[in-house]
N, CA and C atoms as a LAMMPS dump frame, in Angstrom:
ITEM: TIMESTEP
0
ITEM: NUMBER OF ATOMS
264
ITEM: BOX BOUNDS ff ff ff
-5.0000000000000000e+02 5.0000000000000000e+02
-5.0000000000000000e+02 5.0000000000000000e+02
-5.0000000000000000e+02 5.0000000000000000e+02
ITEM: ATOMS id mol type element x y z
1 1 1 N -338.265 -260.366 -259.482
2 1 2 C -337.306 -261.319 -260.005
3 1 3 C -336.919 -262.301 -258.91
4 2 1 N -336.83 -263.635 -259.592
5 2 2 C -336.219 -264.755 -258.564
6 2 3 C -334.938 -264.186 -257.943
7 3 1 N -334.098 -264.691 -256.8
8 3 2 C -332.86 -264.321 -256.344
9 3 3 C -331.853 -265.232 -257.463
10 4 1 N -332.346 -266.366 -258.067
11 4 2 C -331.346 -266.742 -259.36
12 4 3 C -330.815 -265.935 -260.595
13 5 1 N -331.498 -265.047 -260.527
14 5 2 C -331.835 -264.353 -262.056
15 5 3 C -330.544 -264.167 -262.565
16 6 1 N -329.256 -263.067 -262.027
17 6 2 C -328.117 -263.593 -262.713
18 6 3 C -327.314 -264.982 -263.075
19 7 1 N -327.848 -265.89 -262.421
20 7 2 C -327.139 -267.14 -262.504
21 7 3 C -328.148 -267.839 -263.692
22 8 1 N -328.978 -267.312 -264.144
23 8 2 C -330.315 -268.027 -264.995
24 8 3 C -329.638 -267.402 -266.453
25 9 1 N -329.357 -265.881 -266.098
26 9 2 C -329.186 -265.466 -267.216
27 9 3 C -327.518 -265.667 -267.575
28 10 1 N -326.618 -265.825 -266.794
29 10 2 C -325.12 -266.568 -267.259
30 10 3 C -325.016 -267.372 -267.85
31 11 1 N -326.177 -268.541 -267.231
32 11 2 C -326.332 -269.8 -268.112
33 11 3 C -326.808 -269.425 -269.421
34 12 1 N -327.749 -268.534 -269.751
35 12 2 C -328.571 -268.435 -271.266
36 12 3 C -327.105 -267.573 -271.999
37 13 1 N -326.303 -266.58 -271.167
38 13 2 C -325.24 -266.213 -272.013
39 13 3 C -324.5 -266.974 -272.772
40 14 1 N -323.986 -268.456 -271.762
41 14 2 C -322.844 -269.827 -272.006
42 14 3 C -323.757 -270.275 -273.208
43 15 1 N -325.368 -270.67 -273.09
44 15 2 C -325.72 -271.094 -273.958
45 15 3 C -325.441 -270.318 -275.468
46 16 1 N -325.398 -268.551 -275.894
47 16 2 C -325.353 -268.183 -276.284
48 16 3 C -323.806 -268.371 -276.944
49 17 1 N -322.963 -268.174 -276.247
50 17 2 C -321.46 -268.592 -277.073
51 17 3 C -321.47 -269.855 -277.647
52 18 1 N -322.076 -270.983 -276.873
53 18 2 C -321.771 -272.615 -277.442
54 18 3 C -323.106 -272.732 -278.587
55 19 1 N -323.831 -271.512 -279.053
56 19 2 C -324.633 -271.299 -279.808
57 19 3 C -323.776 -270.982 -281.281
58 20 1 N -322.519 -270.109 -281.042
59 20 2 C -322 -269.686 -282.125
60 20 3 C -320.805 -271.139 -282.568
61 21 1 N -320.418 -271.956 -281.193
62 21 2 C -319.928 -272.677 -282.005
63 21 3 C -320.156 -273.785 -282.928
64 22 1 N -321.706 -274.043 -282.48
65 22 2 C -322.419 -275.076 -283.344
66 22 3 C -322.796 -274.213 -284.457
67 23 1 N -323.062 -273 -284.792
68 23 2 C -322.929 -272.092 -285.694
69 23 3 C -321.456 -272.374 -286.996
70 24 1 N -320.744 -272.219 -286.268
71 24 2 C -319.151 -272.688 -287.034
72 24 3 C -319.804 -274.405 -287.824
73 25 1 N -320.053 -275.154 -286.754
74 25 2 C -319.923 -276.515 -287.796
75 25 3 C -321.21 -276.539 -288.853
76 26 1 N -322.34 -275.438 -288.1
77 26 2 C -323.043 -275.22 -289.563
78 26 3 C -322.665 -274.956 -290.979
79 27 1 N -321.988 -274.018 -290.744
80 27 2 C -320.614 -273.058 -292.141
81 27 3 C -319.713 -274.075 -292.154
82 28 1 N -319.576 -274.726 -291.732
83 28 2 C -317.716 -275.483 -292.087
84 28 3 C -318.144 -276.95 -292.059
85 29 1 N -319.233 -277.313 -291.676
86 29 2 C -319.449 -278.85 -291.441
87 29 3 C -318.69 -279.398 -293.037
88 30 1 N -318.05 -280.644 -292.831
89 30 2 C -317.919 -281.546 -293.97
90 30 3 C -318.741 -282.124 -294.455
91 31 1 N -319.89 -282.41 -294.122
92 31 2 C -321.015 -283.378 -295.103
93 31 3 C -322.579 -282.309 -294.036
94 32 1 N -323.57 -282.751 -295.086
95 32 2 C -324.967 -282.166 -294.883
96 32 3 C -325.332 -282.791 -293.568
97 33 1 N -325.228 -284.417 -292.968
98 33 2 C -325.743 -284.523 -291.99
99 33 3 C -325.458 -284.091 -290.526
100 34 1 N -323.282 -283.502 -291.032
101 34 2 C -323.163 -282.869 -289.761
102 34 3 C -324.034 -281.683 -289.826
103 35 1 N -323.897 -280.897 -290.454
104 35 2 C -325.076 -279.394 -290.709
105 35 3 C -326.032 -279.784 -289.834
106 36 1 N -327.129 -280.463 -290.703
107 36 2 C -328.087 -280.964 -289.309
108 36 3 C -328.184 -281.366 -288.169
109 37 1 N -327.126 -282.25 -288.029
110 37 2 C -327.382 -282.015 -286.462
111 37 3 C -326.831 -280.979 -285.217
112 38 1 N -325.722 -280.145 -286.473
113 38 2 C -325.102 -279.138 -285.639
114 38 3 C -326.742 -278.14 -285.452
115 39 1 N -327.507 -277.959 -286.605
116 39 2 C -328.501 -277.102 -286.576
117 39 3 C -329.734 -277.387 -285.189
118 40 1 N -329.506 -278.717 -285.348
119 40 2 C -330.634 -279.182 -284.193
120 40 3 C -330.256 -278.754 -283.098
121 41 1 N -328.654 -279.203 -282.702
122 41 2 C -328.379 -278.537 -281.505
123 41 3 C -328.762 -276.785 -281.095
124 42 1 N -328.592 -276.516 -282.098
125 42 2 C -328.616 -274.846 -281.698
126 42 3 C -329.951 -274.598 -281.435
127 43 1 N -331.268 -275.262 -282.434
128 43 2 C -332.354 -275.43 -281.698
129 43 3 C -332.974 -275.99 -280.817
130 44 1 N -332.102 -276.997 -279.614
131 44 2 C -332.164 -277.185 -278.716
132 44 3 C -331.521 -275.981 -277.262
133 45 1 N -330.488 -275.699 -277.816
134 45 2 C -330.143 -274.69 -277.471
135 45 3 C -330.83 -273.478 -277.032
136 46 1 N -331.671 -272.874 -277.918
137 46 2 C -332.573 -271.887 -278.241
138 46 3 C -333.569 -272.233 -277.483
139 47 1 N -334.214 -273.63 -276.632
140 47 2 C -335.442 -273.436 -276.292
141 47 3 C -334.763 -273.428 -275.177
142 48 1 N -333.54 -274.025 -274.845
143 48 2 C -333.256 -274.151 -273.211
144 48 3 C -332.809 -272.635 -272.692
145 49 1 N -332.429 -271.655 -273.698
146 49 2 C -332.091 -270.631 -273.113
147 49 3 C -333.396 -269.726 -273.441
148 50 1 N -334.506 -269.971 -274.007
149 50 2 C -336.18 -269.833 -273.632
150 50 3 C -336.314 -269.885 -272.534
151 51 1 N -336.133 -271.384 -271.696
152 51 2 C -336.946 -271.3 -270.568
153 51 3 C -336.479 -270.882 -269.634
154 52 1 N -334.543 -270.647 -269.844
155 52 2 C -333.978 -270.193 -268.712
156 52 3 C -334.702 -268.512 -268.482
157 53 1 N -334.672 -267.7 -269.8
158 53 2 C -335.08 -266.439 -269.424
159 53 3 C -336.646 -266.183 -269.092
160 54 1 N -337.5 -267.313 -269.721
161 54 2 C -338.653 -267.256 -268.963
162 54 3 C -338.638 -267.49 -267.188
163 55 1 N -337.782 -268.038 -266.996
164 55 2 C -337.707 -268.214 -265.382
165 55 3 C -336.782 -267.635 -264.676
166 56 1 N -335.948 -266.734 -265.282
167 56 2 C -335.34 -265.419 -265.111
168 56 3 C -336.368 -264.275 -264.753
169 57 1 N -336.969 -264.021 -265.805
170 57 2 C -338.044 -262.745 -265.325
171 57 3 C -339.814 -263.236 -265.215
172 58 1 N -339.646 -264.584 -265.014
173 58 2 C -341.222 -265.467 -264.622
174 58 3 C -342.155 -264.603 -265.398
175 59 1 N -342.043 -264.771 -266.722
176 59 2 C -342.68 -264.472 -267.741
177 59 3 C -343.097 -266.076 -268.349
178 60 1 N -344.07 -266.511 -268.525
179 60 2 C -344.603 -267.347 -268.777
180 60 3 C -344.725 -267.633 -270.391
181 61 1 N -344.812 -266.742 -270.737
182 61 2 C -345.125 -266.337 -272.26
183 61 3 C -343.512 -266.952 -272.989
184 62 1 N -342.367 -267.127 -272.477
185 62 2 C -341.303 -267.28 -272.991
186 62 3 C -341.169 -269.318 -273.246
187 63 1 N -341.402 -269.544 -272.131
188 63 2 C -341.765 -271.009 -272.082
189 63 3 C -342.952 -271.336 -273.002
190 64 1 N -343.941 -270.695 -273.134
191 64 2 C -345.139 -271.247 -274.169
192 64 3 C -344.372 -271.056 -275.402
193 65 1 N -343.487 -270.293 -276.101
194 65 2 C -343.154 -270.31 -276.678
195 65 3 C -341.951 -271.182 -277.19
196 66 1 N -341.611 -271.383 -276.28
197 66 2 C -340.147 -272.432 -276.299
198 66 3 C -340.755 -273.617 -276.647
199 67 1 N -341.968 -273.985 -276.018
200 67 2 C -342.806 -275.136 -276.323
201 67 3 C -342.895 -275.403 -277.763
202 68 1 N -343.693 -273.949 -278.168
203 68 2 C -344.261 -274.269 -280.324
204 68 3 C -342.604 -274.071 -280.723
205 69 1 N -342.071 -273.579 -280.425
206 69 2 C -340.584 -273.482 -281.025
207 69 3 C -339.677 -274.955 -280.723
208 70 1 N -339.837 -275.858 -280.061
209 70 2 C -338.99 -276.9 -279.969
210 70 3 C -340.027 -278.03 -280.469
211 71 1 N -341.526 -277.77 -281.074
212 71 2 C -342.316 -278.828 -281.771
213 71 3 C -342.073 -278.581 -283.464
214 72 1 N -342.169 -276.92 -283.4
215 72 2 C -341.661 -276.902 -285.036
216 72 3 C -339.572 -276.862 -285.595
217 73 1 N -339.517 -276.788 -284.506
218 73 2 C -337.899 -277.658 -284.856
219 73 3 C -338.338 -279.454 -284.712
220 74 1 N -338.881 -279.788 -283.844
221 74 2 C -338.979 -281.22 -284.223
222 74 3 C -339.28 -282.067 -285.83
223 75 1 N -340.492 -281.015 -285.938
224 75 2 C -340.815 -281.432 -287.305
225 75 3 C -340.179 -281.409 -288.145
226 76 1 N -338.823 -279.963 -288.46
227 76 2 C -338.001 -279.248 -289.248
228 76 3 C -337.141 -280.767 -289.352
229 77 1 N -336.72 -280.806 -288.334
230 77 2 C -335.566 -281.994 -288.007
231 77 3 C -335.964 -283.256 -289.14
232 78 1 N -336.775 -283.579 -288.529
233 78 2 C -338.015 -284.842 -289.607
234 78 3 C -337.951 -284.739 -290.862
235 79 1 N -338.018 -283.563 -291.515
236 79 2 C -338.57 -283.188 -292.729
237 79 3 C -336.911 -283.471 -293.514
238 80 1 N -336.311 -282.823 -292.845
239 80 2 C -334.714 -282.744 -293.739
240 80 3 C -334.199 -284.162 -293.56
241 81 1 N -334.259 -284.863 -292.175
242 81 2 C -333.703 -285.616 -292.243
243 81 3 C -334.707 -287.425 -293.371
244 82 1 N -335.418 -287.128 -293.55
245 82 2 C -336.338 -287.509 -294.749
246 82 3 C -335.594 -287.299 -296.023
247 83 1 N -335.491 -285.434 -296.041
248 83 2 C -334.872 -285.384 -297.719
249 83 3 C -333.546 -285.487 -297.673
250 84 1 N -332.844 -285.974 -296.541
251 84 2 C -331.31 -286.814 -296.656
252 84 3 C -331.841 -287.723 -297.144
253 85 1 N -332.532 -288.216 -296.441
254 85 2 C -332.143 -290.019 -296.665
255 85 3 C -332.615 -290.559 -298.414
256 86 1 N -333.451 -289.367 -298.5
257 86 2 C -334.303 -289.629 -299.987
258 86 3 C -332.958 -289.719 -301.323
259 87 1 N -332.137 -288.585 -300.843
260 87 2 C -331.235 -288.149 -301.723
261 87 3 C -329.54 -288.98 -301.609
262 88 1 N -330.039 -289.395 -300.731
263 88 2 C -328.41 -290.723 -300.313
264 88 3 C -328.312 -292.08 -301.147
């Protein structure tokens, strides 16, 4: 393990709480487009605390994954924000 590793993984914890509060404006948002972008955040979220724990325990495999996981949220993003605009 790097000598960062608790400070890698504190950060992926912080990410983890400010995970639940974009969680809240998912459930409580007032209109569909906050939803989405509260949702995007959390999948931004999700890859940055990917690569933090891939470079926590220099597992490589966590980052390749953060990779296909922040291209198929890209698309996700695309797709809804399409069937907003279709339905506005």
């Amino acid at each position: 393990m790097i000598p960062l590793t608790n400070e890698l993984l504190a950060c992926a914890g912080a990410l983890a709480a400010l995970m639940l509060v974009c969680l809240l404006r998912v459930a409580k948002g007032p209109t569909a487009p906050d939803r989405v972008v509260a949702a995007d955040a959390i999948n931004t979220m999700v890859v940055v605390a990917m690569v933090l724990i891939g470079g926590a325990f220099r597992e490589v495999i966590y980052i390749d994954i953060a990779i296909i996981y922040s291209m198929l949220s890209f698309a996700s993003t695309l797709f809804i924000a399409k069937h907003l605009e279709a339905n506005a």
